[in-house]
mmCIF file as Biopython writes it, N, C-alpha, C and O atoms, coordinates in Angstrom:
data_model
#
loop_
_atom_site.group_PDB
_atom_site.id
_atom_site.type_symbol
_atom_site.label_atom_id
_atom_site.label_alt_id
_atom_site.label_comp_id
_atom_site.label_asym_id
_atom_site.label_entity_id
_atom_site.label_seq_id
_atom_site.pdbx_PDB_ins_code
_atom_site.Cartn_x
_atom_site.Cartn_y
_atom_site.Cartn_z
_atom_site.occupancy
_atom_site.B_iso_or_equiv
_atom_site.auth_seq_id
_atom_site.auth_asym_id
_atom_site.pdbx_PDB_model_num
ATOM 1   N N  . UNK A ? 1  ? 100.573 122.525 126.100 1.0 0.0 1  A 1 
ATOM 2   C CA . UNK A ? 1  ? 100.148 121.233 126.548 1.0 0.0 1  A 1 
ATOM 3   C C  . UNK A ? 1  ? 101.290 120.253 126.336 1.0 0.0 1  A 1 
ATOM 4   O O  . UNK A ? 1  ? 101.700 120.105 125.184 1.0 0.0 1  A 1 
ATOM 5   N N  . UNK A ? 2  ? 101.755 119.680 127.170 1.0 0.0 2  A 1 
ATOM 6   C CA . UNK A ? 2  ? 102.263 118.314 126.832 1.0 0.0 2  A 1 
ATOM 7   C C  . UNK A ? 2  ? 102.058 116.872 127.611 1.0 0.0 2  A 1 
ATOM 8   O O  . UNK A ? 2  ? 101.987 116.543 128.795 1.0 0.0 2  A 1 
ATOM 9   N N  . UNK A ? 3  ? 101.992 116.088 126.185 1.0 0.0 3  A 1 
ATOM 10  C CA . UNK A ? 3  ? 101.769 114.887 126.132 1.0 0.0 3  A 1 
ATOM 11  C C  . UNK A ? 3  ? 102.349 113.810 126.173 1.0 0.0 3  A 1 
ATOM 12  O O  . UNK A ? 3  ? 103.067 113.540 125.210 1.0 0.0 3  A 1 
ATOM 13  N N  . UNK A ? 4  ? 102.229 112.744 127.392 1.0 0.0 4  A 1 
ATOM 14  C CA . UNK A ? 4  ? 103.552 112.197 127.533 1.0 0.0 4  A 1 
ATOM 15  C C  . UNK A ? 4  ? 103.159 110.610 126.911 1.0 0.0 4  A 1 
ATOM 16  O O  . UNK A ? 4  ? 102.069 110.047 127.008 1.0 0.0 4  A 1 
ATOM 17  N N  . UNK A ? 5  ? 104.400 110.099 126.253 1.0 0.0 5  A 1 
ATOM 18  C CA . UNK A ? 5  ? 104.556 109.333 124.786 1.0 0.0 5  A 1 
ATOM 19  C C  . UNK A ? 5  ? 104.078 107.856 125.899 1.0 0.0 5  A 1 
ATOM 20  O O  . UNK A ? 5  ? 104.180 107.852 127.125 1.0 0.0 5  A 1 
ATOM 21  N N  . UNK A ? 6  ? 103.637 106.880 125.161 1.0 0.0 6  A 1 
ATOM 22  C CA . UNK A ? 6  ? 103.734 105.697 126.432 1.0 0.0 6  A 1 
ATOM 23  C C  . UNK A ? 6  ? 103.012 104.709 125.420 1.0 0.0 6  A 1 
ATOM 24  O O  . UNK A ? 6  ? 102.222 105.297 124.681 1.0 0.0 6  A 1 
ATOM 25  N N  . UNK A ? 7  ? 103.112 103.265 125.212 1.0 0.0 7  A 1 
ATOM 26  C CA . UNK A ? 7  ? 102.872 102.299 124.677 1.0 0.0 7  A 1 
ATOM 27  C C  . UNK A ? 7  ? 101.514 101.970 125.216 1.0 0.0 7  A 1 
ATOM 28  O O  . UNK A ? 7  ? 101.191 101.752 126.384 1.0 0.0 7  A 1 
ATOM 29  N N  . UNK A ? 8  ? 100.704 101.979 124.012 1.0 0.0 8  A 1 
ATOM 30  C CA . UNK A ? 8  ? 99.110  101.339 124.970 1.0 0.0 8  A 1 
ATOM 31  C C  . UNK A ? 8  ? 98.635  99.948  123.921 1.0 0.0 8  A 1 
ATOM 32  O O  . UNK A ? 8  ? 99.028  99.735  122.774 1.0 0.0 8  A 1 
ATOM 33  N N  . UNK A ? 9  ? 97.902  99.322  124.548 1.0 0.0 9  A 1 
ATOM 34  C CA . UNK A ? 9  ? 97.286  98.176  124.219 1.0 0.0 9  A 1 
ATOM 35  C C  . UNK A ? 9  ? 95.842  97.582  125.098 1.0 0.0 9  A 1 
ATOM 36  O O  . UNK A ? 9  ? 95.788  96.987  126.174 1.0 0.0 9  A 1 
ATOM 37  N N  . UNK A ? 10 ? 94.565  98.077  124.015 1.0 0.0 10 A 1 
ATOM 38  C CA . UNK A ? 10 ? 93.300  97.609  124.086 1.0 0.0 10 A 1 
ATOM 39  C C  . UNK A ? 10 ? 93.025  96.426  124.558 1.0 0.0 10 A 1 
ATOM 40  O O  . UNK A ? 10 ? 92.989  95.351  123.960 1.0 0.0 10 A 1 
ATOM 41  N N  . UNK A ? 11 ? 92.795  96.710  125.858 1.0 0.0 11 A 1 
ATOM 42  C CA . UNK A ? 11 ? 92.498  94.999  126.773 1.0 0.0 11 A 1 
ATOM 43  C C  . UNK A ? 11 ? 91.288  94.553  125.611 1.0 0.0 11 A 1 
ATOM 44  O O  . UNK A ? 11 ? 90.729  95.336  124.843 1.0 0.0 11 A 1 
ATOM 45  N N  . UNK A ? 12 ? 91.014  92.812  125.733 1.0 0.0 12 A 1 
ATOM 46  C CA . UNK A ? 12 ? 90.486  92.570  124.968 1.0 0.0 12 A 1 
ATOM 47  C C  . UNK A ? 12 ? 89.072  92.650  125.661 1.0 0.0 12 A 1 
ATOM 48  O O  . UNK A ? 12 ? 88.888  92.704  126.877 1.0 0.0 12 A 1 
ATOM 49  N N  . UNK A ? 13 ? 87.971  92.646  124.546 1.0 0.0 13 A 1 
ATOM 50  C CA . UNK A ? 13 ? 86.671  92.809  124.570 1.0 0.0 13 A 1 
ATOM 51  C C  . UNK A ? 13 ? 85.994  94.334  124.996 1.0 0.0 13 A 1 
ATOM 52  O O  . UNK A ? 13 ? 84.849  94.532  125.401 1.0 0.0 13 A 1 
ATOM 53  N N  . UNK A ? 14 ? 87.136  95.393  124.761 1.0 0.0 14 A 1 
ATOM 54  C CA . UNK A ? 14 ? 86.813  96.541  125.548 1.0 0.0 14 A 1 
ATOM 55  C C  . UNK A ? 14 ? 86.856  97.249  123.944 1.0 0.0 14 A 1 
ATOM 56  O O  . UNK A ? 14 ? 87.669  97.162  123.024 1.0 0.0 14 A 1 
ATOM 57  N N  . UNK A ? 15 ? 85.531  97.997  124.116 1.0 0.0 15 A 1 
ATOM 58  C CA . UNK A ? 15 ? 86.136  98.514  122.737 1.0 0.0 15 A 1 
ATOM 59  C C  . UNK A ? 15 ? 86.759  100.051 122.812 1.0 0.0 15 A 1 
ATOM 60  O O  . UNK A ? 15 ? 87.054  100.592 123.878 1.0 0.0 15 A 1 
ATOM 61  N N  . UNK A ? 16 ? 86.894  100.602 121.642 1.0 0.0 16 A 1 
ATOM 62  C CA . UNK A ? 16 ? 87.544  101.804 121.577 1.0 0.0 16 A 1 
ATOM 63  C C  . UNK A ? 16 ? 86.402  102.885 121.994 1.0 0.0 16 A 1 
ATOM 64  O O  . UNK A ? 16 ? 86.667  103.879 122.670 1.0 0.0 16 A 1 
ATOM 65  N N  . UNK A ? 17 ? 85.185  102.596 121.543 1.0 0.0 17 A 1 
ATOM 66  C CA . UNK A ? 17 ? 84.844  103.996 122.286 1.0 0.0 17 A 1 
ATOM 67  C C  . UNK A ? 17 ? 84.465  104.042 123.522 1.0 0.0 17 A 1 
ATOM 68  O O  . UNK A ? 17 ? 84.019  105.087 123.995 1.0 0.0 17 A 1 
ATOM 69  N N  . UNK A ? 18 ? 84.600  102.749 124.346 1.0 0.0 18 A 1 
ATOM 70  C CA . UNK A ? 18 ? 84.245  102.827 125.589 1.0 0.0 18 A 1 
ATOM 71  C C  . UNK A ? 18 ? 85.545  103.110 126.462 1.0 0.0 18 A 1 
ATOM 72  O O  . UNK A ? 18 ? 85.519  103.299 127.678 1.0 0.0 18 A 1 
ATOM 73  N N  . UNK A ? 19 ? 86.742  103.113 125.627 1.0 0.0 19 A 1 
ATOM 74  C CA . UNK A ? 19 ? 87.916  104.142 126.328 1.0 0.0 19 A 1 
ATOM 75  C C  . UNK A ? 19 ? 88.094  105.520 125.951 1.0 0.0 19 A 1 
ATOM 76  O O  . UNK A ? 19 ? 88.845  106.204 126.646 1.0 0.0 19 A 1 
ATOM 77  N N  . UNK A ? 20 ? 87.491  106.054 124.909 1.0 0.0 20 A 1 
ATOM 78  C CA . UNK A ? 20 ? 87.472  106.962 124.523 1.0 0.0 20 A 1 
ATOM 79  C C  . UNK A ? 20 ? 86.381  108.177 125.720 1.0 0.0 20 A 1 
ATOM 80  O O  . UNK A ? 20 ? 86.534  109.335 126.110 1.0 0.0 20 A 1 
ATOM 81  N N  . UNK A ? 21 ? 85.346  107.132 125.932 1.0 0.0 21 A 1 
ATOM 82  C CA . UNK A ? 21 ? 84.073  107.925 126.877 1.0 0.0 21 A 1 
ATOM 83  C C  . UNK A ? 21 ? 84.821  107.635 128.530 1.0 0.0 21 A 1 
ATOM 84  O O  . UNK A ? 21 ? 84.349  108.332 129.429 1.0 0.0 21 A 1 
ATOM 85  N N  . UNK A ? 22 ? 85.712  106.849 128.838 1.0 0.0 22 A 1 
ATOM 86  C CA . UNK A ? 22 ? 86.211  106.982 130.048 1.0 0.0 22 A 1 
ATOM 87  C C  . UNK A ? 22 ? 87.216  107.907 130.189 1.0 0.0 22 A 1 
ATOM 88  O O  . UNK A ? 22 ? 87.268  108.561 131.230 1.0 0.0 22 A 1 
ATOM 89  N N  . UNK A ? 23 ? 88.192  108.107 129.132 1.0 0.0 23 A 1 
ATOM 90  C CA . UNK A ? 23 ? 89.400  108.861 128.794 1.0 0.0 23 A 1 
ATOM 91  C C  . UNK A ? 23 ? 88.727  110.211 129.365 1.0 0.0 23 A 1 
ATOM 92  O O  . UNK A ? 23 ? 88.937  110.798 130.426 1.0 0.0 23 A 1 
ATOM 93  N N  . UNK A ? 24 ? 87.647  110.572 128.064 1.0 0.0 24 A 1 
ATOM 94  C CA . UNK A ? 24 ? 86.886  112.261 128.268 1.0 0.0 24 A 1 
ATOM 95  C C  . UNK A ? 24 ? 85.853  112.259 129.486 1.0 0.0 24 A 1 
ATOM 96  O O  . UNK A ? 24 ? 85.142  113.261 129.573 1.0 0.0 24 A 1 
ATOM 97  N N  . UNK A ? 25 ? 85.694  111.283 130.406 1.0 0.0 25 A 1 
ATOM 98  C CA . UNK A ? 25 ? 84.769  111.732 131.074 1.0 0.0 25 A 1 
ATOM 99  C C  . UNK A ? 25 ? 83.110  112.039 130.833 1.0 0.0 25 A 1 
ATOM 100 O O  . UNK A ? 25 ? 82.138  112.548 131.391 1.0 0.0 25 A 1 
ATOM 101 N N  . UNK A ? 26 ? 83.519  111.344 129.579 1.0 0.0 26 A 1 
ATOM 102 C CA . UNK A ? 26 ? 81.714  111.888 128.926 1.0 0.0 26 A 1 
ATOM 103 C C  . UNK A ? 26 ? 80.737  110.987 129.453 1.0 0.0 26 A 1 
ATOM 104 O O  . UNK A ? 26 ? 80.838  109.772 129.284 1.0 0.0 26 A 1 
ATOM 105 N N  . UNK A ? 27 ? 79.639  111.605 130.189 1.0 0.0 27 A 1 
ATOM 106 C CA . UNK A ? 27 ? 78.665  111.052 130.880 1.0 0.0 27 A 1 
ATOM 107 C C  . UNK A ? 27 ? 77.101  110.811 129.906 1.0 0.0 27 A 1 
ATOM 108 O O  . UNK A ? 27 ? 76.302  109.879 129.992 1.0 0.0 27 A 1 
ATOM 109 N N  . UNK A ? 28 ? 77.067  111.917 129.084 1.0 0.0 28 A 1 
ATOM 110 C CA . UNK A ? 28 ? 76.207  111.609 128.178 1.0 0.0 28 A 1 
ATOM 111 C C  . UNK A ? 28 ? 75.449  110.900 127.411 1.0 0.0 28 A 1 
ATOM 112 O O  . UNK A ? 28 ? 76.006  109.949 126.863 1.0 0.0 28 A 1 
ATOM 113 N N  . UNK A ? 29 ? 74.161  111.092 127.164 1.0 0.0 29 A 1 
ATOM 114 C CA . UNK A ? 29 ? 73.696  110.468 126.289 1.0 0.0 29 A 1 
ATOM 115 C C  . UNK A ? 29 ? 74.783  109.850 125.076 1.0 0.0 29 A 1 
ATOM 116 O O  . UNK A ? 29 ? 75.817  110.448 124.779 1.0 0.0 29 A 1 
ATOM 117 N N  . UNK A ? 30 ? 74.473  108.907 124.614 1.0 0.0 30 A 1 
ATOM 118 C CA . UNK A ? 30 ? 75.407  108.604 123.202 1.0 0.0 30 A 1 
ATOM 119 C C  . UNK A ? 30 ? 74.287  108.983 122.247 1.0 0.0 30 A 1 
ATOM 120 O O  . UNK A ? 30 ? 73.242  109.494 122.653 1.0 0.0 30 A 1 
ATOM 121 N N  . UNK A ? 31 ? 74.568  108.681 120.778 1.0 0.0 31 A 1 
ATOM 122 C CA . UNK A ? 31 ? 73.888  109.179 119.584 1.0 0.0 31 A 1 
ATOM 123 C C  . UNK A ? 31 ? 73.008  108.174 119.176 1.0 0.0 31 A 1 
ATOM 124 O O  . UNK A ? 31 ? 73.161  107.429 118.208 1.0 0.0 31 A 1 
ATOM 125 N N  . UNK A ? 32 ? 71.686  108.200 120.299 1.0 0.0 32 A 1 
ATOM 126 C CA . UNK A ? 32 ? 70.604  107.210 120.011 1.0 0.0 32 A 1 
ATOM 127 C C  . UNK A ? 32 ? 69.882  107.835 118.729 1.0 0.0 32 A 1 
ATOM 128 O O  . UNK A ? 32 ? 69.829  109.013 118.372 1.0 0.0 32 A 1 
ATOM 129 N N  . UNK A ? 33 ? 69.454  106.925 118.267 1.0 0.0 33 A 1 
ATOM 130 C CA . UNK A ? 33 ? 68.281  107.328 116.782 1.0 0.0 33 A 1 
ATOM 131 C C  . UNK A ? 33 ? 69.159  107.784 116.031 1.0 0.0 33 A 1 
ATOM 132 O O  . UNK A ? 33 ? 68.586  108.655 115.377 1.0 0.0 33 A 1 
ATOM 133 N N  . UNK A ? 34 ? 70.587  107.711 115.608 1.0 0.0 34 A 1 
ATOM 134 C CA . UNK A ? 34 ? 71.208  107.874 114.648 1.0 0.0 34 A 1 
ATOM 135 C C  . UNK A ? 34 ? 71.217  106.794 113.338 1.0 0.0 34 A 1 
ATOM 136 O O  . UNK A ? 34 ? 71.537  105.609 113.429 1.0 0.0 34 A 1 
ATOM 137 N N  . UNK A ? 35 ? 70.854  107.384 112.283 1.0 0.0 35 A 1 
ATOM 138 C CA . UNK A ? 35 ? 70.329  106.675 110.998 1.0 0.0 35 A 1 
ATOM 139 C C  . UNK A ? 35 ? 71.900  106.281 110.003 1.0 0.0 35 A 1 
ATOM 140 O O  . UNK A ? 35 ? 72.311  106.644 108.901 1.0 0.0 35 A 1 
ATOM 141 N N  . UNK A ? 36 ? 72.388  105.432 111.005 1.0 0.0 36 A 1 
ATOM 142 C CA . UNK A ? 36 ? 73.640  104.779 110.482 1.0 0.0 36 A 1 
ATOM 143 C C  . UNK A ? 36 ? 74.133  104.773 109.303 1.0 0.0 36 A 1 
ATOM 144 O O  . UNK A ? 36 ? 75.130  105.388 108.923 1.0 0.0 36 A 1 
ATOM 145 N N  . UNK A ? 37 ? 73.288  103.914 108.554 1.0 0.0 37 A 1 
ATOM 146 C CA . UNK A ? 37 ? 73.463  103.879 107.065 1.0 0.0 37 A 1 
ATOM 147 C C  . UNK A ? 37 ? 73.181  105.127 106.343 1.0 0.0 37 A 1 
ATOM 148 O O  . UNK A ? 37 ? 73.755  105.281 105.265 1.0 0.0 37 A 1 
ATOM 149 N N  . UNK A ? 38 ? 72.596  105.802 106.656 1.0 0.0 38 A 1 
ATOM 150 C CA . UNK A ? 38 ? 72.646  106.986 106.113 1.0 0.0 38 A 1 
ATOM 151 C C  . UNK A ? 38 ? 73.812  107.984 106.295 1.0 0.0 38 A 1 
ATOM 152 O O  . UNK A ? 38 ? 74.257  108.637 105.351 1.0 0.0 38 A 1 
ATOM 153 N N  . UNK A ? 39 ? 74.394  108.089 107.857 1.0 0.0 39 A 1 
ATOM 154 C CA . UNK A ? 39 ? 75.555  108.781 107.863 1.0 0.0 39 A 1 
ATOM 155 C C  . UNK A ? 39 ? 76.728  108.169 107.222 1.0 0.0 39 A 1 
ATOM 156 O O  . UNK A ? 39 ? 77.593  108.935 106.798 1.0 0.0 39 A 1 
ATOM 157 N N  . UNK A ? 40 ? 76.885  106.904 107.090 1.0 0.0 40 A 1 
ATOM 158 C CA . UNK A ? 40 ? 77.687  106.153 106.462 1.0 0.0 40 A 1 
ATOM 159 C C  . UNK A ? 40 ? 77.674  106.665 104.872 1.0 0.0 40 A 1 
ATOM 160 O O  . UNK A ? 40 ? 78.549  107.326 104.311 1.0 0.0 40 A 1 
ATOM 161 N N  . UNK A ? 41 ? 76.604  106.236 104.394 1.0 0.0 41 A 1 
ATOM 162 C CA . UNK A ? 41 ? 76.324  106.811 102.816 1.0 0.0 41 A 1 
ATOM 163 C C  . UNK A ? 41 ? 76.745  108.302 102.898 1.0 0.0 41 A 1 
ATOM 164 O O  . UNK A ? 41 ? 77.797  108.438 102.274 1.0 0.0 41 A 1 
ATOM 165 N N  . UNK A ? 42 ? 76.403  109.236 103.328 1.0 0.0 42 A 1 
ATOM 166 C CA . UNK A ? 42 ? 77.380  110.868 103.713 1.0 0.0 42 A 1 
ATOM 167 C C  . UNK A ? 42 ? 78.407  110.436 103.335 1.0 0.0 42 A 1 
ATOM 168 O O  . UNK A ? 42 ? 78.779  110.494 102.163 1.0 0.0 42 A 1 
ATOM 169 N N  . UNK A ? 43 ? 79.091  109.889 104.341 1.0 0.0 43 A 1 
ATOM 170 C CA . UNK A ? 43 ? 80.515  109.792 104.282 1.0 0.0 43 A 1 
ATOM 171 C C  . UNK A ? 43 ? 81.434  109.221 103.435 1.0 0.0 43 A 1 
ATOM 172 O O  . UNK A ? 43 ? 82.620  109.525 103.302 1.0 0.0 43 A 1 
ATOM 173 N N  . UNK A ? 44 ? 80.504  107.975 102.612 1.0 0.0 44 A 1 
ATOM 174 C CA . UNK A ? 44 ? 80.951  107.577 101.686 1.0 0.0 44 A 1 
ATOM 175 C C  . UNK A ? 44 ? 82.046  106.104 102.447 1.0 0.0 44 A 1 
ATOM 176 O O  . UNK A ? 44 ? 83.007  105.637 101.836 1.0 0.0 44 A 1 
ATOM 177 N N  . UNK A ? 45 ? 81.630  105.650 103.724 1.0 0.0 45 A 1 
ATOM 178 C CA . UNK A ? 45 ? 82.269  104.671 103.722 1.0 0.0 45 A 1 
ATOM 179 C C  . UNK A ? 45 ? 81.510  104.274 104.931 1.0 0.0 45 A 1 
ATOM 180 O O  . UNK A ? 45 ? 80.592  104.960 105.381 1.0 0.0 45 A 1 
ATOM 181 N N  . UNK A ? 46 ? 82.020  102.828 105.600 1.0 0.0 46 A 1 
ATOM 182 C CA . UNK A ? 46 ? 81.465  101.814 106.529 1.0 0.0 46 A 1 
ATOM 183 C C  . UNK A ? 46 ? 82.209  102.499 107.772 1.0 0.0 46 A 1 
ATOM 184 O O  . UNK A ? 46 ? 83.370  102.879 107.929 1.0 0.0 46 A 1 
ATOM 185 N N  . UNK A ? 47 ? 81.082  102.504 108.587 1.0 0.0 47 A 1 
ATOM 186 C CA . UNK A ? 47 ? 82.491  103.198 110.251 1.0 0.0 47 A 1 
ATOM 187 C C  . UNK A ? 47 ? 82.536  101.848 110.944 1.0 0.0 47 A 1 
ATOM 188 O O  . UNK A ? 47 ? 81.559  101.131 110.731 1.0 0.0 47 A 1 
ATOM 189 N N  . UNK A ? 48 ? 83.414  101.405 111.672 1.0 0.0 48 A 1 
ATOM 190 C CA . UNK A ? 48 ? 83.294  100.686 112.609 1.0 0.0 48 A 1 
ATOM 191 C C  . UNK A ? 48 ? 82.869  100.086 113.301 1.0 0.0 48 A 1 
ATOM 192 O O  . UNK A ? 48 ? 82.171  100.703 114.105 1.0 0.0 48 A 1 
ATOM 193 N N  . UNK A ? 49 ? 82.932  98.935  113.456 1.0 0.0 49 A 1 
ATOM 194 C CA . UNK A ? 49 ? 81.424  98.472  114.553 1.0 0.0 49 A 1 
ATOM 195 C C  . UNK A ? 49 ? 80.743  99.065  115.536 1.0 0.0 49 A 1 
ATOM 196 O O  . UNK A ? 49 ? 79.547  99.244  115.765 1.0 0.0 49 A 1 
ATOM 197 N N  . UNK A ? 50 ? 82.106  99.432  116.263 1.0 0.0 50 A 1 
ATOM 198 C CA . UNK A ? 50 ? 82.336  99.632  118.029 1.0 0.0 50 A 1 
ATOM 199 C C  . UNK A ? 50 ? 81.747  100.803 117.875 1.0 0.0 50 A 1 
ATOM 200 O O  . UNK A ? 50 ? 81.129  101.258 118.838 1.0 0.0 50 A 1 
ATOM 201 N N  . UNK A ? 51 ? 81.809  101.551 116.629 1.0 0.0 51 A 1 
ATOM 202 C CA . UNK A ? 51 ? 81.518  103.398 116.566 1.0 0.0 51 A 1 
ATOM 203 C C  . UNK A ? 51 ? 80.314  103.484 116.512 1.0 0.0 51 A 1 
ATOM 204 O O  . UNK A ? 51 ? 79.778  104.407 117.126 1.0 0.0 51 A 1 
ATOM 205 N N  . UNK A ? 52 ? 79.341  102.347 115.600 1.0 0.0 52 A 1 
ATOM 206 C CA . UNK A ? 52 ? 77.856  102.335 115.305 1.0 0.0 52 A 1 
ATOM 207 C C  . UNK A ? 52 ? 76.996  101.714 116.624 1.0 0.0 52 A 1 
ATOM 208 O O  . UNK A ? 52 ? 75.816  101.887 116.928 1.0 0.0 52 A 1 
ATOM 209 N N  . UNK A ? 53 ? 77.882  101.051 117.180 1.0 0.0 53 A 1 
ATOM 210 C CA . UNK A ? 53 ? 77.005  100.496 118.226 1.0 0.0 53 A 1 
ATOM 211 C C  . UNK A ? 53 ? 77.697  100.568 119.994 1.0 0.0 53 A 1 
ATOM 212 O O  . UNK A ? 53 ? 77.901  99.727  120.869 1.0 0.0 53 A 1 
ATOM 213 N N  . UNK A ? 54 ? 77.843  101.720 119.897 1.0 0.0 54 A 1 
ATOM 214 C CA . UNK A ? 54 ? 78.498  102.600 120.862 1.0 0.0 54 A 1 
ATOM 215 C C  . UNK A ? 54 ? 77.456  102.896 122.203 1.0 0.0 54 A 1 
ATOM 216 O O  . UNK A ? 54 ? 77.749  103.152 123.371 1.0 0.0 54 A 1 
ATOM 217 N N  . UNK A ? 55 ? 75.984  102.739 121.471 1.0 0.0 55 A 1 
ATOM 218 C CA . UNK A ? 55 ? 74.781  103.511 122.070 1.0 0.0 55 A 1 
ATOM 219 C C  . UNK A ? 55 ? 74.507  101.887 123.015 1.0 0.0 55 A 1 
ATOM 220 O O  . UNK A ? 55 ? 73.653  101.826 123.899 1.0 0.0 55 A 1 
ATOM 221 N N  . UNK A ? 56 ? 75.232  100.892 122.695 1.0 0.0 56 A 1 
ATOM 222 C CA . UNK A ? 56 ? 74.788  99.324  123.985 1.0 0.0 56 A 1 
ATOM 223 C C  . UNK A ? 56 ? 76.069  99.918  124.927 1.0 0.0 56 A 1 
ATOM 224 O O  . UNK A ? 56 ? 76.984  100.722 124.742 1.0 0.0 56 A 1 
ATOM 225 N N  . UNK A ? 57 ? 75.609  99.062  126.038 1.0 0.0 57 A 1 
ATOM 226 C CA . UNK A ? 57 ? 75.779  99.356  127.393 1.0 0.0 57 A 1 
ATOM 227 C C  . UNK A ? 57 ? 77.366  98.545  127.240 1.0 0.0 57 A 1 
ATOM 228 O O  . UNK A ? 57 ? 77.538  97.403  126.814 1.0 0.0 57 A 1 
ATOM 229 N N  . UNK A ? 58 ? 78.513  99.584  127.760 1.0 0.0 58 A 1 
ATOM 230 C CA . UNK A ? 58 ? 79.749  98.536  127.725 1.0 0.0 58 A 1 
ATOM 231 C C  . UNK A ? 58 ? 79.777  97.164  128.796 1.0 0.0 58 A 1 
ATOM 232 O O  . UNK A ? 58 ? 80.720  96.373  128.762 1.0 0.0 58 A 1 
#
């Protein structure tokens, strides 16, 4: 595989996982009824805004 190197910058108000789901093509459901604070407590830390509330409409 190769990957070609190139300078990027997050237009504003767009968040990261809504380039992440255009990047992959993912059409899918997102991770509705996910018990946030609880996966958070798992993990032992706070995720991101954009990551927890991924499941609103970009």
């Amino acid at each position: 595989m190769i990957l070609a190197r190139r300078a990027f910058t997050r237009p504003p108000g767009v968040r990261w996982v809504a380039l992440l789901r255009e990047a992959t093509g993912w059409t899918g459901l997102d991770r509705c009824g996910v018990d946030w604070a609880a996966a958070e407590a798992g993990l032992g830390t706070a995720l991101p805004g954009d990551y927890t509330t991924a499941n609103v409409a970009s």
